[in-house]
N, C-alpha and C positions, 0 to 999 in steps of 0.2 A: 504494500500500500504506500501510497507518497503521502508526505505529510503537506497539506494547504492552509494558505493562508486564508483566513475567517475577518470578518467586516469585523467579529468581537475581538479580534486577537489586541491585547494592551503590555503586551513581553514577548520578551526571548530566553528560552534557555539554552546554555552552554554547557559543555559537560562538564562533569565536575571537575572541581581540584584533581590534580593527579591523576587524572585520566591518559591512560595507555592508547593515543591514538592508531600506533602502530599495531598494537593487537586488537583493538576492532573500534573503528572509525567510530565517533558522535560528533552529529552533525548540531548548529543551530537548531531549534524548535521552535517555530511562535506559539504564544499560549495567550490565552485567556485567565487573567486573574480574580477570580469573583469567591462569592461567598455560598452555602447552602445553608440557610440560615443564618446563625452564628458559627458556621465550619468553612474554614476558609478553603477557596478548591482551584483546581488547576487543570484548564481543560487544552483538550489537542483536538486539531480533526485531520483526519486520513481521508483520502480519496479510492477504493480499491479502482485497479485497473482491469481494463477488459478480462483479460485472464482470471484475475481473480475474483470478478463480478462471474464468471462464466463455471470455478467454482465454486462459489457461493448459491447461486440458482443453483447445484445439481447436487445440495444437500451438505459442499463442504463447512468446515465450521471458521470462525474468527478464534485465534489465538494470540493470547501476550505475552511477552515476553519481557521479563524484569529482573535486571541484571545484579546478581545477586544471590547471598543466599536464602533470605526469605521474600516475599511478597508484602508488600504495602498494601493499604485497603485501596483500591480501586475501583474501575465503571464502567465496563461498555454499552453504550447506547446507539442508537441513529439518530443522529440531527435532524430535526425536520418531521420525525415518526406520527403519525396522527395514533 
């Protein structure tokens, strides 16, 4: 998936401190910094690509990938979903 820029985006993230470019690239991010309620949150949006729209329609699934050894709480949604 590519990561797109959003009308809401208000930042950028960089990779972190000490970040091993050479052992696997982190690129810029633009993000959206807002709140869910009183929980402050930090949103991305992806675009999938034909291939990956193609499969997604034939039942494949979305997966995240969080570099690391645990997982942070997290959200995947669709933009726009009625």
């Amino acid at each position: 998936m590519d990561k797109i820029q959003h009308p809401s985006n208000n930042g950028v993230l960089g990779a972190p401190v000490g970040w091993d470019q050479g052992e696997l690239p982190c690129n810029a991010l633009p993000v959206t910094h807002t709140h869910v309620g009183d929980l402050p949150a930090v949103l991305s949006y992806w675009r999938p690509d034909v291939d990956e729209l193609a499969v997604l329609n034939a039942g494949g699934a979305v997966r995240l990938w969080v570099a690391g050894a645990t997982m942070p709480p997290v959200m995947l949604d669709v933009d726009g979903a009625r």
